[in-house]
BADRENSE-394544 format. One record per residue: x, y, z of N, C-alpha, C in turn. Coordinates in pm, whole numbers, plus 32768, in hexadecimal, padded with zeros to 4 digits. Each point is the difference from the previous one (the first is absolute). Layout:
BEGIN
XYZXYZXYZ/...
// end
This chain:
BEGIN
EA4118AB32618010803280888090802D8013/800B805E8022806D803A80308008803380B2/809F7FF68006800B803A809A80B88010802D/7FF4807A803D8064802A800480607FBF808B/80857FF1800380237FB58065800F8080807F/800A7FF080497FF380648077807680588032/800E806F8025807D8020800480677FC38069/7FB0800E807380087F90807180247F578006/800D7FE17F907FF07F737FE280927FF97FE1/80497F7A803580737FC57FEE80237FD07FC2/805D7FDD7F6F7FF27FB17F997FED7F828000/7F8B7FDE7FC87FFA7F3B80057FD87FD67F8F/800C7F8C7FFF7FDD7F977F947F8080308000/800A7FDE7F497F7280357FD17F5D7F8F8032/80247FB5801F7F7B7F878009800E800C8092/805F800A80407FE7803E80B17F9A80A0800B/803180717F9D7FA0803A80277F7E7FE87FA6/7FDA7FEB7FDC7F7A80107F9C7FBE7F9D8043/803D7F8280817FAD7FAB805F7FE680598079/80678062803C80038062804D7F84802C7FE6/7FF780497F8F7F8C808C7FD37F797FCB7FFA/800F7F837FC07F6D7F7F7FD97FFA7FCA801A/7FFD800580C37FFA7F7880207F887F807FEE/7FAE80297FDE7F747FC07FD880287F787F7C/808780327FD9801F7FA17F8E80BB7FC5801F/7FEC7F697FF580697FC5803B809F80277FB4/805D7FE0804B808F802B7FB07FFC7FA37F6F/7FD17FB780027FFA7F7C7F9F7FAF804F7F7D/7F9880567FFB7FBA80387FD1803F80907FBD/804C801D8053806380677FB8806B7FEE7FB4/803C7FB5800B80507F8D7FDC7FF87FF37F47/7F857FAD80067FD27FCB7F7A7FA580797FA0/7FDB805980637FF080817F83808980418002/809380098041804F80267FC5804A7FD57F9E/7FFC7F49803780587FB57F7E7FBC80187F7A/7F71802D800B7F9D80097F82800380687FC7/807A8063804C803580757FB87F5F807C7FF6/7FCC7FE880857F8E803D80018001809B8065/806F7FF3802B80318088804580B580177FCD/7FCA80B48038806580277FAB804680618092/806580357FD9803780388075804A807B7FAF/7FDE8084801D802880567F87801280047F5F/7F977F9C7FE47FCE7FE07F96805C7F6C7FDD/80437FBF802680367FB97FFF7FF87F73801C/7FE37F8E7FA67FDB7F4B80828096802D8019/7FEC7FB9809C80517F99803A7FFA7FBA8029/80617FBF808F7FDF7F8580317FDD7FEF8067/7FB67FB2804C7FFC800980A3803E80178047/80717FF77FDB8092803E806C8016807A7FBE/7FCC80587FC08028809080057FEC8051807F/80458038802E7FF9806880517FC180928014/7F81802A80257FB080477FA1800D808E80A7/805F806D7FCC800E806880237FAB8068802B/8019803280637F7580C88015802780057F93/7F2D80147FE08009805D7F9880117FB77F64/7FF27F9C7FF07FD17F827FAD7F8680137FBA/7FF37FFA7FAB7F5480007FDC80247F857FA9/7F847F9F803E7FEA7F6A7FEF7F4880297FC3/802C7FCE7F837F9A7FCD7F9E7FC27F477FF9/7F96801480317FA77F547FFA7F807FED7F6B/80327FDC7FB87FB97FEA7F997F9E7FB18024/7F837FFE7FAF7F847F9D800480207F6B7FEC/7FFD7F93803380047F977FB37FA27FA97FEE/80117F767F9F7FBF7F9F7FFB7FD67FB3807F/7FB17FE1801F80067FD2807A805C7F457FC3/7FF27FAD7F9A80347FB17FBC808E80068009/8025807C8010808580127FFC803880048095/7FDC7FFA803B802E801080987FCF7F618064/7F9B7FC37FBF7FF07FA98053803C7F517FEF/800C800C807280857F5B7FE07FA77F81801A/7FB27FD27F717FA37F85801280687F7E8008/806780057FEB803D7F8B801C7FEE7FB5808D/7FC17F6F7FFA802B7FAC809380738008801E/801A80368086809C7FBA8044803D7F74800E/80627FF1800F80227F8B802980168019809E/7FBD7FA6807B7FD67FCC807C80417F8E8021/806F7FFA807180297FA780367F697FCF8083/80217F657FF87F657FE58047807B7FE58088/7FC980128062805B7FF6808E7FCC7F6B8024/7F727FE880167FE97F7D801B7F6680077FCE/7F997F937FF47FBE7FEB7FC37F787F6A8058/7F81801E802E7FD57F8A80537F6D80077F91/7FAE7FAA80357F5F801A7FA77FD480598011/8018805780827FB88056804A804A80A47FBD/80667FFB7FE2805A80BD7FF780657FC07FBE/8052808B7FB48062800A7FE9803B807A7FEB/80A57FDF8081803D80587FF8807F801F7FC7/7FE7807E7FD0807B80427FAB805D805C8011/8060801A7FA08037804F80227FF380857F9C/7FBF80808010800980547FC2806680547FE3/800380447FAE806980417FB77FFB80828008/8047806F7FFD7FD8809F803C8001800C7F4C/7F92805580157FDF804D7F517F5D80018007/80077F6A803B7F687FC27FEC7F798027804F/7F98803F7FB57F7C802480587FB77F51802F/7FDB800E80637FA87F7480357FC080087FE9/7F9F80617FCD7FA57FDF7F8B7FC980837FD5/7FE1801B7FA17FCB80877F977FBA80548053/7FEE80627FE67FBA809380217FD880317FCC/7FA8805D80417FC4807A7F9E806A80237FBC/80688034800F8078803B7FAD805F7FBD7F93/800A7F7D7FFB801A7F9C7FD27F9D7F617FDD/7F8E80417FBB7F7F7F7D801D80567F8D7FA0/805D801F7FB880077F727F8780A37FF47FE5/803A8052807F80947FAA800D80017F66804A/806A7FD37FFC801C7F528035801080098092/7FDE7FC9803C80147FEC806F80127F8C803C/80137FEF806E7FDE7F67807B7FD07FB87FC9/7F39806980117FB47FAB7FEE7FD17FCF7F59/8046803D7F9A800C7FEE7F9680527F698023/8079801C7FEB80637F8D802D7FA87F768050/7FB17FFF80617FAE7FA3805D7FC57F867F8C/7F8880987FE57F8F7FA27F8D803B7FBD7F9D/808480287FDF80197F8C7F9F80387FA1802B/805180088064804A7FA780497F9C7F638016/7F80805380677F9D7F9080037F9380328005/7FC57FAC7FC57F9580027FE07F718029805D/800F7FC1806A7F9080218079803680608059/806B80507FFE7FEF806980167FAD80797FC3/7FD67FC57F657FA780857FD47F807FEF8042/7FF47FEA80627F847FBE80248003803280A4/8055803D801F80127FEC80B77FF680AD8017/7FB97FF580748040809B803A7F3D805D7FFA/802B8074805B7FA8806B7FE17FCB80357FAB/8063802F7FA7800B80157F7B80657FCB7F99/7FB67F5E7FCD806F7FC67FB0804280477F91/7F96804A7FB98016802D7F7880A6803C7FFB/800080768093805B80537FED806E7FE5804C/7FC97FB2806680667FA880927FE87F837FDF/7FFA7FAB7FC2800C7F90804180647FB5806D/7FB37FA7804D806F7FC480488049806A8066/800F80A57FFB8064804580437FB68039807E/80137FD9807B7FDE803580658066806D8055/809680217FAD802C80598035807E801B7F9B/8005808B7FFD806D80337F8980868041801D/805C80317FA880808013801D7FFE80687F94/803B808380137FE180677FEC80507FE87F52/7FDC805E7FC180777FA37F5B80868025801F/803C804F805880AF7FE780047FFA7FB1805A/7FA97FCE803B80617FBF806980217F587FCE/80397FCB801C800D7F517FF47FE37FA78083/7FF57F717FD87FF77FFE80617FA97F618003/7FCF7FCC80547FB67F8680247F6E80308012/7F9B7FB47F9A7F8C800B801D7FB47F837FCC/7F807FD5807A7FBC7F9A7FDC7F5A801D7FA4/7FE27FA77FD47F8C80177F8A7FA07F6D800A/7F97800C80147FAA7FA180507FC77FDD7F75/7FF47F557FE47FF87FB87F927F437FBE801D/7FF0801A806F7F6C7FDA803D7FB580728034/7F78802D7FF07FBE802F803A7FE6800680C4/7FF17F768006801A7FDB807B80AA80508049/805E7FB17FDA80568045803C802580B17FE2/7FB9806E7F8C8005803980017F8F804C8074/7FC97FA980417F9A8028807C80848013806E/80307FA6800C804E7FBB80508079805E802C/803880307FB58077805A7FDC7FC98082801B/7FAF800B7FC37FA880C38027801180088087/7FAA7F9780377FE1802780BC80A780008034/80347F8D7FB8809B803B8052802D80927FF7/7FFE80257F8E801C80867FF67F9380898038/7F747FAD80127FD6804B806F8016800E8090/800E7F80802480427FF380A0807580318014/803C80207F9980A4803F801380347F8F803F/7FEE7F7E7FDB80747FB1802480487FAE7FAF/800780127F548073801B7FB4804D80448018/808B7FB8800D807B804280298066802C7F7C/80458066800F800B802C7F5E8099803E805C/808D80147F9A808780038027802380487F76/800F808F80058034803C7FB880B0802D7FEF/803A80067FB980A8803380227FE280947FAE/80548054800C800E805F7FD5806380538072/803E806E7F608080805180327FBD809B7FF0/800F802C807B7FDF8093800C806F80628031/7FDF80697FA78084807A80048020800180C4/8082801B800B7FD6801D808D80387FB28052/805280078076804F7FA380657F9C7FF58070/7FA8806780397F9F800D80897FB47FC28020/80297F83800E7F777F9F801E80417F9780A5/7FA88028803E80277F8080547FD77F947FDF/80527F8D803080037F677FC67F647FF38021/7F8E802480357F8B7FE37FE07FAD806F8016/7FA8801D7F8A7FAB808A7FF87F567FBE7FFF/7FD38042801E7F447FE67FD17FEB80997FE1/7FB8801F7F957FD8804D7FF47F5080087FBE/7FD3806E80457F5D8007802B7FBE80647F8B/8041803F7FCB7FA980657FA57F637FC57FDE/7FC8804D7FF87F547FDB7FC8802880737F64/7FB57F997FAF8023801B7F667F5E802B7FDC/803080857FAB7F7880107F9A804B803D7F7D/7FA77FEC7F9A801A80117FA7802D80AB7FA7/801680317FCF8023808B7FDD7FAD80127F8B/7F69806F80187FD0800B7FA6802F805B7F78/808080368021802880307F9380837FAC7FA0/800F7FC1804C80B87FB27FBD7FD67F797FE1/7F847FAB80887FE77F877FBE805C7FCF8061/80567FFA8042806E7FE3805B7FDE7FBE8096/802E7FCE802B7FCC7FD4809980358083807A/7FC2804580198040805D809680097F8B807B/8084802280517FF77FF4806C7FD780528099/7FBE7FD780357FB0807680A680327FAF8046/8000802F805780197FF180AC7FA97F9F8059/80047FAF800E7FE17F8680527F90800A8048/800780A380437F718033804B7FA580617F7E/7FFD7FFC7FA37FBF806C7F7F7F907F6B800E/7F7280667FD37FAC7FBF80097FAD7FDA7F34/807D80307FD380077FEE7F6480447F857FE4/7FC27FD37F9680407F9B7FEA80137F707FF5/80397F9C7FE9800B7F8A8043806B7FA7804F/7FD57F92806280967FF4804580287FEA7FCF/80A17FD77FF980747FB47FD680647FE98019/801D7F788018803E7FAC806180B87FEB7FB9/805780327FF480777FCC7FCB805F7FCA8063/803E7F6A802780698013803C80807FE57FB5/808E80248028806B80037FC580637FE0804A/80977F7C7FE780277FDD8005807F800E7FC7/80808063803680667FF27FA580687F7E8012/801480077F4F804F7F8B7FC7808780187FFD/801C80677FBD80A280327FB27FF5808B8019/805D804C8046804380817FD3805580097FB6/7FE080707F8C808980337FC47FFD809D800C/807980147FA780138070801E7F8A809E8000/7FC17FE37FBA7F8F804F7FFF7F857FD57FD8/7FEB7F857FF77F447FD2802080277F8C8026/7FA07FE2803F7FCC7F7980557FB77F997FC7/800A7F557FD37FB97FC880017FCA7FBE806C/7F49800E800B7FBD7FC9802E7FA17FA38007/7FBA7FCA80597F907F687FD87F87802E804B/7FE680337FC77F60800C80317F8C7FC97FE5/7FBB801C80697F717FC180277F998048802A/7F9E800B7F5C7FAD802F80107F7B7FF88070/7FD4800B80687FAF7FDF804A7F3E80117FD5/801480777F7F7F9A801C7FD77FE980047F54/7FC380077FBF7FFD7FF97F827FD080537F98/804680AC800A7FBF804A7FDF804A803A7F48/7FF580637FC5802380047F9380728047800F/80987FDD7FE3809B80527FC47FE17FFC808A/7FEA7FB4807C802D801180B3806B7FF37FE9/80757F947FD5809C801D801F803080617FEF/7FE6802E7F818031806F7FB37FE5808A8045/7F8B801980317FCC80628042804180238078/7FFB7FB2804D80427FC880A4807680347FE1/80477FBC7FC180C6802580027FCE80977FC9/7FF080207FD77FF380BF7FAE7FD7804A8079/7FA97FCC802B7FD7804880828062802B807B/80657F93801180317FD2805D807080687FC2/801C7FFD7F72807680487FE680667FC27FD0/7FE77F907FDA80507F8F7FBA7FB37FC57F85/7FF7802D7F877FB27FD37F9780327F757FCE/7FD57F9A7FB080617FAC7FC3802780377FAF/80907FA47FAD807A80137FCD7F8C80217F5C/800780487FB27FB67FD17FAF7F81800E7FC7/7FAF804B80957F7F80057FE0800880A27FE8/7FD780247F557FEB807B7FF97F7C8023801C/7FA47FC8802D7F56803680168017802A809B/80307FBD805C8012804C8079809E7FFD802F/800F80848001808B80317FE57FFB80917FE6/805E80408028804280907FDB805E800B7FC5/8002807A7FA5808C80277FCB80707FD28032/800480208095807F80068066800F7F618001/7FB67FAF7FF2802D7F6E8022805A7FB37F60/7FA180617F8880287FAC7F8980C87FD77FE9/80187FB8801480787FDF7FF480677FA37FAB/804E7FF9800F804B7FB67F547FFC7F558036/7FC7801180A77FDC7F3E80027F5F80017FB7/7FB4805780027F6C7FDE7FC4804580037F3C/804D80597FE0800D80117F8A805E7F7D7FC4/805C7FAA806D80457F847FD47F897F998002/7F87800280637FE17F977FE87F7F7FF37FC5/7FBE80797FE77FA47FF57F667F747FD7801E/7FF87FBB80A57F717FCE804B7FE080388067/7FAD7FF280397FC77FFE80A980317F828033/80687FFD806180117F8B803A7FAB7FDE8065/7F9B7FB37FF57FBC7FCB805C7FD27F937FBC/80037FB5801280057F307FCA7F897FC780A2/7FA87FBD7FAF7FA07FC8804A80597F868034/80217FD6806780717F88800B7FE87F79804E/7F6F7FFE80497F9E7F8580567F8F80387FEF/7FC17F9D80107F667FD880197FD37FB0804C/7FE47FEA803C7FB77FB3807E7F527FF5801C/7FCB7F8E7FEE7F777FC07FC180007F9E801D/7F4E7FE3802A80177F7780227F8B7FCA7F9E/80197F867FF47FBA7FC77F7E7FA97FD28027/7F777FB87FA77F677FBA801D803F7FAB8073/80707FAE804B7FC97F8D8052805180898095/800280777FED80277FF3806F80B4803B7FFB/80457FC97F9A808A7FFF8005804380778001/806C801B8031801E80897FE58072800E7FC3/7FFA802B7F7F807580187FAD803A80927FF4/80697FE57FF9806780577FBE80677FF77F81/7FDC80827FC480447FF57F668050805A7FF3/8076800A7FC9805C806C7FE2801A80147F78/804D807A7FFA801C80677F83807580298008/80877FD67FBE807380308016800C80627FB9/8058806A800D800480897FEA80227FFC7F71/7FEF803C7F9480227FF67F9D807D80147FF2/801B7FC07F8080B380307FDE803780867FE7/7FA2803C7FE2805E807A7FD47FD88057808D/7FCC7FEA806C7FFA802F807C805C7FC28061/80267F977FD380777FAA8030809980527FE9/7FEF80127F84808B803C7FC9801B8071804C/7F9C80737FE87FF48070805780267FFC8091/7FD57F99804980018045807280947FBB8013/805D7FB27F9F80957FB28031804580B77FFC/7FAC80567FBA806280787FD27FF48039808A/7FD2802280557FDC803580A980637FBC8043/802A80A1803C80547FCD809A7FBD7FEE8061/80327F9F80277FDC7FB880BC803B80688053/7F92804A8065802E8003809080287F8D805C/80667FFB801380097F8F80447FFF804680C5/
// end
């Protein structure tokens, strides 16, 4: 497969655009057919940080599918642990569990079943979910729980049907314009050509609702970290919402423009958005809360940001 870079197109890192162009296939995925020396860039491997110019012709060789897929288990910090669930902390790279597009990479729920045992046993569909009644997109990180009982995987669903799991996202989006508290309403459908979530207009009778509210944390000089709260539970809603709004996250090349890509998405190599509470209440009733501290190398990053003070 071949394809030419656009004349129109701004120079970027090579695994930023080829996630740009394909979005159907994750940055992680471009990634490991480049390190596999499986694309070429004027006939040439390079590296994910090449800079790929108008007017580029980018060559994608066939591969093994063996060669691209990462069967290794992760290593999983467990956050806390009862008879009933256990919650963790996920790692951005990681799918929550396989896909059509990836049926026999590692995942979560790879990671789960071995962990324990009666989780291969729990859920809708154990084979391919066990135990997982709700997922975290593969960049993102973050806190997620995994139901060790059938019973409490009853238990946990209806919360997440009643929408009264409470869920606390952080994330830094390009962009100073936010008043200290936003909600935003878009109704999301899907893009039958990109695969992408669209955002409509609150009164469009397309679509589905979706509930985001937002909370700013930190200004700096040119993006904002925020804590948001999802109100609804729909697919890439954060991600969608801030793009819409005109503030993408720091990071996220799937929703994003040229005009946003910048040398903070290119320092920090992720989508900053870290799953960071959970809020659940357990078989007697109790209502817990679990946290997810921001990772370190999202730590480091954001000491590099100036404060508006």
């Amino acid at each position: 497969m071949e394809i030419i870079v656009p004349e129109d197109n701004e120079p970027m890192r090579l695994d930023h655009f080829l996630t740009k162009t394909y979005p159907e296939r994750s940055r992680t995925y471009w990634q490991k057919l480049i390190t596999y020396k499986h694309v070429f860039v004027d006939g040439i491997n390079t590296s994910k940080h090449f800079l790929v110019s108008p007017g580029a012709k980018i060559r994608i060789e066939a591969q093994k599918e063996q060669d691209t897929v990462n069967t290794e288990i992760p290593d999983i910090e467990v956050i806390a642990e009862t008879d009933d669930y256990i919650v963790i902390e996920k790692p951005t790279g990681l799918l929550t569990h396989p896909n059509a597009q990836h049926p026999h990479e590692a995942a979560v729920s790879t990671w789960a079943k071995q962990y324990s045992l009666q989780v291969a046993e729990v859920g809708d569909d154990p084979k391919l979910r066990p135990g997982i009644v709700h997922r975290l997109d593969r960049d993102v990180s973050g806190v997620m729980i995994i139901a060790k009982t059938q019973e409490f995987f009853e238990h946990l669903k209806n919360q997440f049907q009643e929408r009264t799991v409470q869920k606390e996202y952080l994330a830094l989006a390009h962009g100073t314009d936010f008043d200290n508290e936003v909600d935003l309403t878009f109704r999301l459908a899907r893009n039958k050509k990109t695969g992408k979530m669209s955002a409509l207009p609150e009164s469009s009778h397309e679509g589905k609702e979706a509930r985001t509210s937002i909370v700013v944390d930190t200004r700096y000089t040119s993006s904002t970290l925020l804590r948001i709260h999802p109100k609804t539970g729909r697919t890439h809603q954060i991600r969608a919402h801030l793009f819409a709004k005109g503030n993408p996250i720091v990071g996220d090349i799937l929703y994003t423009s040229r005009n946003f890509i910048t040398k903070l998405d290119e320092k920090l190599g992720r989508i900053f958005l870290h799953a960071h509470t959970l809020t659940i209440a357990n078989m007697k009733g109790e209502v817990k809360t679990y946290t997810s501290s921001l990772p370190n190398g999202i730590k480091k990053f954001v000491k590099t940001l100036k404060v508006i003070v």
